[in-house]
N, C-alpha and C positions, 0 to 999 in steps of 0.2 A: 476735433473733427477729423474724421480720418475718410479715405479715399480710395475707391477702384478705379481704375479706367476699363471702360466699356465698350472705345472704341477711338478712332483718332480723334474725333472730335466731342464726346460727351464722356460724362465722370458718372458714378453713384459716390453722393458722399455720406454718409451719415453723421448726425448732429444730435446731442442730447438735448434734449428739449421737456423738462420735469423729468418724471418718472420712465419715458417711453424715449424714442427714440427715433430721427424724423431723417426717412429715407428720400434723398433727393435726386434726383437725375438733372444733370444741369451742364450747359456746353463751355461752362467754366467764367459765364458772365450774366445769361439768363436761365433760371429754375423752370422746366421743360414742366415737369412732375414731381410731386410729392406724396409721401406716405407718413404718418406717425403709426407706430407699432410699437410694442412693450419686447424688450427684449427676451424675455422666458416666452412669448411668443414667436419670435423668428428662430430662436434659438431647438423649438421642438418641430418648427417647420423643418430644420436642416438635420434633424434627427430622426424624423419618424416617415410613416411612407405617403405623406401629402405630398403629394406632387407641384400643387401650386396654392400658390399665396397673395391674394389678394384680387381686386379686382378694379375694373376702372384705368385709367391714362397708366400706371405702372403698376404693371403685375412680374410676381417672380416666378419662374418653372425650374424644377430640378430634375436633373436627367445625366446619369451615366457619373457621374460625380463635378459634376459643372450645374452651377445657376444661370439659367438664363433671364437675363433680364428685356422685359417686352415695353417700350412706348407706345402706346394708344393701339397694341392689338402686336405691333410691328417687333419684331427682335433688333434690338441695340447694340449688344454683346453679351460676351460671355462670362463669368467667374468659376473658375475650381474653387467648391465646395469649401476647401481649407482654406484657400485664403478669403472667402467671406466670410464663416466661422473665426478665423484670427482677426480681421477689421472689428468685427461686432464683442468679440471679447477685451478687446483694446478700448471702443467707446463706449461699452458699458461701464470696464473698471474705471476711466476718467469722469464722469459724469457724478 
């Protein structure tokens, strides 16, 4: 399981879960939001010119080379591009 922080008080963590990959938002005691997604799917998301990714309680927006991550509409925090790319390539090769 590996980890962003998003803000002082919530994480994105990601968890492999079979094949895919289970994107969580959580304030490091209760799971806010979740997502499962396949990793060759986030991974062309952070490649090509989709702006956003998903939809529902957490959605992801890319912009200027930061991922923003949204709770139920709302913005959370932020990630540079690279270091969600480097999270997602660490818990794919462990899984």
């Amino acid at each position: 399981m590996e980890t962003i922080k998003l803000n002082d008080n919530l994480l994105l963590t990601f968890e492999p879960d079979n094949k895919k990959l289970r994107l969580v938002i959580t304030d490091g005691i209760t799971e806010l939001a979740c997502r499962k997604e396949t990793p060759g799917n986030l991974r062309r998301f952070l490649a090509n010119g989709q702006n956003t990714l998903f939809k529902g309680r957490l959605q992801l927006h890319k912009s200027a080379g930061d991922i923003a991550v949204l709770l139920k509409g709302t913005p959370v925090g932020m990630a540079p591009i690279s270091n969600f790319t480097g999270v997602l390539n660490t818990t794919a090769a462990n899984k």
